[in-house]
N, C-alpha and C positions, 0 to 999 in steps of 0.2 A: 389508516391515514387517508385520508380526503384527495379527489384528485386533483386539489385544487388549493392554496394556500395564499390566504392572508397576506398581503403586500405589506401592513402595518404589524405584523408579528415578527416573530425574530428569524433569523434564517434557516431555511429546511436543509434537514443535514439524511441524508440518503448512506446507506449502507452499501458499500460496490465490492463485488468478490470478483478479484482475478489482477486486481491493481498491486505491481511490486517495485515499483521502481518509478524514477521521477520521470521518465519519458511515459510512460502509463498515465502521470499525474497530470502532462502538458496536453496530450490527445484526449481525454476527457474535457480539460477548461477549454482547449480550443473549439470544440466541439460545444461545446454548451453555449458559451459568451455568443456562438451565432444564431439561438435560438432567439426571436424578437419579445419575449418575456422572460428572459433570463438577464438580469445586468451586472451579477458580480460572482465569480466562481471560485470555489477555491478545495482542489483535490489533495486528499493525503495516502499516500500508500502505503504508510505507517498506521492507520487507524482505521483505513480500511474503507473510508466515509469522504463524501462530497457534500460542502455547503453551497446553500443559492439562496440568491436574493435575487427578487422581482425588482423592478424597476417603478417607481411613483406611477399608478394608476394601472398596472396589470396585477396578472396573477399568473402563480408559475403552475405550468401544466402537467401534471404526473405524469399522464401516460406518452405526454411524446419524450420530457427528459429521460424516460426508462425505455423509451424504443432506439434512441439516440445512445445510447449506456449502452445497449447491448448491441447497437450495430458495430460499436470500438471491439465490440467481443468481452466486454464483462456484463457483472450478472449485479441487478439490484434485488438485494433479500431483505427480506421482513424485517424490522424494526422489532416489532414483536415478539417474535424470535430468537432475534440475533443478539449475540452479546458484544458489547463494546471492547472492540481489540478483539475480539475473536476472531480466530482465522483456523482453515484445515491446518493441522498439527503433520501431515504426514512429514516421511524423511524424503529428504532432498530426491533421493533418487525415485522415489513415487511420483515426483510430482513430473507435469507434463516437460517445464523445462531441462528437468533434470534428468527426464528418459532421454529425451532430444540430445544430451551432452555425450551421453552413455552410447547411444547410437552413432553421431554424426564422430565420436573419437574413436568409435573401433573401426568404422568405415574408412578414417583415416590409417588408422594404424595397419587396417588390412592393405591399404592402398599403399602406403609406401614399402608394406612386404611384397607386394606382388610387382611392382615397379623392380625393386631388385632381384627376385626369383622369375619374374616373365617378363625383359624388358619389351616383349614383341606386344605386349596388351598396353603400351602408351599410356596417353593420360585418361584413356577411360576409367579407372577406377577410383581418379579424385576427380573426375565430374560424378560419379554418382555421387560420392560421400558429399562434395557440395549442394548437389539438387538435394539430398534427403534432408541436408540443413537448413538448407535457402526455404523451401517450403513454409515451414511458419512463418518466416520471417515476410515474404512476399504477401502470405496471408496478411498479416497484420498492417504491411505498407497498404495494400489495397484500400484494407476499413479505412485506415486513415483518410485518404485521398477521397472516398465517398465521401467523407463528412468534410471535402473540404481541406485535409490538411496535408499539401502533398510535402512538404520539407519536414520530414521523418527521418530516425536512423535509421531506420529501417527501410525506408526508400532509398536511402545514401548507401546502405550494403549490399542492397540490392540492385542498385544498377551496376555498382563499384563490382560485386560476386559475375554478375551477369556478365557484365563488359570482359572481367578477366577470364571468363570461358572462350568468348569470343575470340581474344588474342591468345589463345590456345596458354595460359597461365593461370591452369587447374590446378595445381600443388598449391600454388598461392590464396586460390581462392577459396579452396578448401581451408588451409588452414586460417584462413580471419575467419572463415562463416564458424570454423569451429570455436576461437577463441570469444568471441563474438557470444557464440551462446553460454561458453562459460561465463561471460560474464553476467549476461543476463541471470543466470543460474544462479549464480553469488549477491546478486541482488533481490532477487527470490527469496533468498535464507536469510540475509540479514534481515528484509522487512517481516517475515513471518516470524523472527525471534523476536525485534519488538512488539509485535501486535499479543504474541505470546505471555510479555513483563504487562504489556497493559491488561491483557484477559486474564493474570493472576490476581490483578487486583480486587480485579469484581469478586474473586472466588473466595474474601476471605469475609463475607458476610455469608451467615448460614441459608442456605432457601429454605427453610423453617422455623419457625416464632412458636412458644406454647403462650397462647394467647389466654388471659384469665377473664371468665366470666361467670359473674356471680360467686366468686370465689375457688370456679374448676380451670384446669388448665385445659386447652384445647387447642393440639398441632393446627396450625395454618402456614400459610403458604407466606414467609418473612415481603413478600412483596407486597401483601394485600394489607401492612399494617399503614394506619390513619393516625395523626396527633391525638390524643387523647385515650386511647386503646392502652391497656396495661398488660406485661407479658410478663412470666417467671422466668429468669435465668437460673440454670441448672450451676452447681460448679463442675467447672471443666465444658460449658459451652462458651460458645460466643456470641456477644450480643448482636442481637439480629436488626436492631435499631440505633440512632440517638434519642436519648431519654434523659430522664432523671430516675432518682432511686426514691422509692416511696417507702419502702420497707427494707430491710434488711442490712447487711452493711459485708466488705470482701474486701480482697487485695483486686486489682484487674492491671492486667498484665496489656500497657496500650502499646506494646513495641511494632505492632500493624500499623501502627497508626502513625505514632511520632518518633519512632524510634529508639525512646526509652528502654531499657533492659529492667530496667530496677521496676518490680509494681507495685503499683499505686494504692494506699486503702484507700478505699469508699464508700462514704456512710450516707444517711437520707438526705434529702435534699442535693446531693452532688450530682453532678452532669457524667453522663456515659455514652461511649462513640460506639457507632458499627463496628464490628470486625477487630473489636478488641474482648480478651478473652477475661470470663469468669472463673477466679481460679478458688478461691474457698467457701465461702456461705452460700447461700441463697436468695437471691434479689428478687422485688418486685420491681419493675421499670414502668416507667409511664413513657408511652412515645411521644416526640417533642415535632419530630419531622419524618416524610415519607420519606418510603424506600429510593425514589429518585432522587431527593435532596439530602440523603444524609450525608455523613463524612466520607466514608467511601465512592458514595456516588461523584461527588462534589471533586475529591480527588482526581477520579478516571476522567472526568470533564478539566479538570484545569491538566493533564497529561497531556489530554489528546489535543487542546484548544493549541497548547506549547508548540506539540509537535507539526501540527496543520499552518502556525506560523511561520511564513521562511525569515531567514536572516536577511541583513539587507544585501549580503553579497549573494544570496541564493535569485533574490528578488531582479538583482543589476545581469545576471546571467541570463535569467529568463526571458527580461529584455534583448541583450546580446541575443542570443540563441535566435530573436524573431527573425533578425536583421543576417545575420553570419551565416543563417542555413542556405536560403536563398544565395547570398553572396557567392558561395563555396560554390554551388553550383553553375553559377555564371562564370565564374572565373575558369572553372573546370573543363566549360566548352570553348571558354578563348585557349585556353591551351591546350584543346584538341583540336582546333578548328586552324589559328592562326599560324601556328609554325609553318604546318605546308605549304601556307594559298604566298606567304612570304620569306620563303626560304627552302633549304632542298630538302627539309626532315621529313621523313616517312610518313604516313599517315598513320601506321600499327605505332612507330611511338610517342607520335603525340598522344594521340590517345590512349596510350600507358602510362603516359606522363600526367595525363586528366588521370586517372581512375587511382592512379597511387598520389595523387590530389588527394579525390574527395577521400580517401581510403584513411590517411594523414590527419586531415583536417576534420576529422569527425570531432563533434564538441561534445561526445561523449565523456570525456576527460573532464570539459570545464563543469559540467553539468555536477560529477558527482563528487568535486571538490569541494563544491559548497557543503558547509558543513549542518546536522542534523544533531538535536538536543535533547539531552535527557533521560536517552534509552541508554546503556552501555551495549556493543557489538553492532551498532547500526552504522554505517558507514561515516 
């Protein structure tokens, strides 16, 4: 890919690894929408991919929106490469949020043993289980704030974790930092089980075609096939194209495709999809369309287009969220600030009173209420 893209073409869609969650999905668009050749953004952490569009008379620049991608702390990979909806398969507990949960809940669980077996060691032992939590999370508030975006959840847990060390209310801060990362963890798993149903899809065309020429068959690579190429279907392969049938005549079993159980005969002249299987004769096929535009292909693109769409209550929170983040935090300093200077309340609780505020009022909630399409197990 070019570093440089066509303002009059369609929009550039970027591959991003490390994206799981819709707070992932807002620090990237906020981030980008400020780039002065960037005019319309739109991140999916389901698919794994960011779309852009330039603005009438620029051009979007590769290499700063990929310096900009990975200063949030994700990673843009090859297109080339990469497959649609493909994402690292590990299990939860490999992955970094999920070591993080594993770690910051035994630290907990060790701290409230040792709080009752030594109550002479205090709350030192849920401030550390807090700091080993709060660490990423401050990480990531940080990137944010570089690029600009300081009304983060992650900036709100972190002041809210921070603050309540301060007022010596380490149990507490401990355990949101931990529930906190569960949750982020559980949002983790859901988006890599959908990007999973989407990377199944691709997998049900073969990545090899026995291409005929001159009358021989010859393996090639099912991506390298061009309209007009003729291939052999074997029975019991799958077609590695859309075509028609020139020779031969089978049953073909299209249940990849449309859901049918019952298969289909098909004789010459009939049309035949990717990823649906030959199950008795032997066909010659003639390709009708490339690998990117077949039926499968075409599929995977109207999934992910679905999923990268928000609803319009997803869209109206987005909005909310600009406005409520900022708010939350203003309001959080009038009620740390004004009780005292106007009345006899302590200064430790107002400002317990702010932090179990912002702590409250986190719009985490509204964010992942909105609801997501298509996939089953996505939140």
């Amino acid at each position: 890919m070019s570093n440089t893209t066509s303002t009059t073409a369609a929009p550039t869609t970027l591959r991003v690894q490390g994206m799981d969650c819709g707070g992932c999905e807002r620090k990237v668009e906020s981030a980008l929408t400020r780039l002065s050749h960037v005019e319309h953004v739109s991140a999916s952490s389901v698919t794994g991919s960011v779309r852009l569009t330039a603005p009438p008379g620029k051009t979007l620049q590769r290499a700063e929106i990929e310096s900009t991608i990975n200063a949030l702390g994700y990673q843009v990979i090859d297109e080339s490469v990469a497959t649609p909806g493909a994402k690292e398969s590990a299990p939860w507990w490999r992955t970094p949020k999920g070591r993080l949960v594993l770690v910051s809940g035994t630290l907990l669980a060790l701290a409230w043993a040792l709080k009752f077996a030594w109550p002479s060691l205090g709350t030192w032992p849920f401030v550390a289980a807090t700091v080993v939590g709060l660490v990423p999370i401050v990480q990531r508030a940080g990137q944010a704030l570089k690029m600009g975006n300081p009304f983060t959840i992650e900036m709100l847990m972190s002041i809210a974790a921070l603050g309540a060390l301060a007022i010596n209310a380490a149990a507490e801060a401990a355990v949101v930092v931990f529930l906190f990362a569960v949750g982020e963890m559980l949002e983790g798993v859901a988006a890599a089980q959908a990007r999973r149903s989407i990377s199944a899809l691709s997998k049900l065309t073969p990545s090899t075609a026995r291409l005929l020429e001159q009358g021989e068959p010859r393996e090639v690579a099912a991506a390298s096939l061009v309209p007009g190429q003729r291939v052999q279907v074997r029975p019991g392969d799958r077609l590695p194209c859309d075509g028609n049938i020139i020779a031969g005549h089978s049953s073909i079993d299209e249940s990849p495709v449309n859901g049918e159980s019952v298969p289909r005969e098909k004789a010459e002249g009939e049309a035949v999809f990717a990823g649906t299987v030959n199950l008795d004769g032997v066909l010659e096929v003639e390709v009708t369309r490339s690998a990117e535009n077949n039926t499968i292909a075409r599929v995977i693109q109207l999934v992910e287009e679905a999923q990268a769409a928000k609803a319009p209550v997803a869209r109206f929170i987005d909005r909310f969220a600009f406005y409520y983040m900022p708010a939350v935090v203003g309001v959080a300093l009038l009620v740390a600030v004004v009780p005292p200077l106007v009345s006899t309340m302590l200064w430790s609780e107002s400002i317990y009173r702010a932090l179990a505020l912002l702590l409250i009022a986190c719009p985490c909630a509204l964010v992942i209420s909105t609801p997501r399409r298509l996939l089953p197990g996505y939140r």
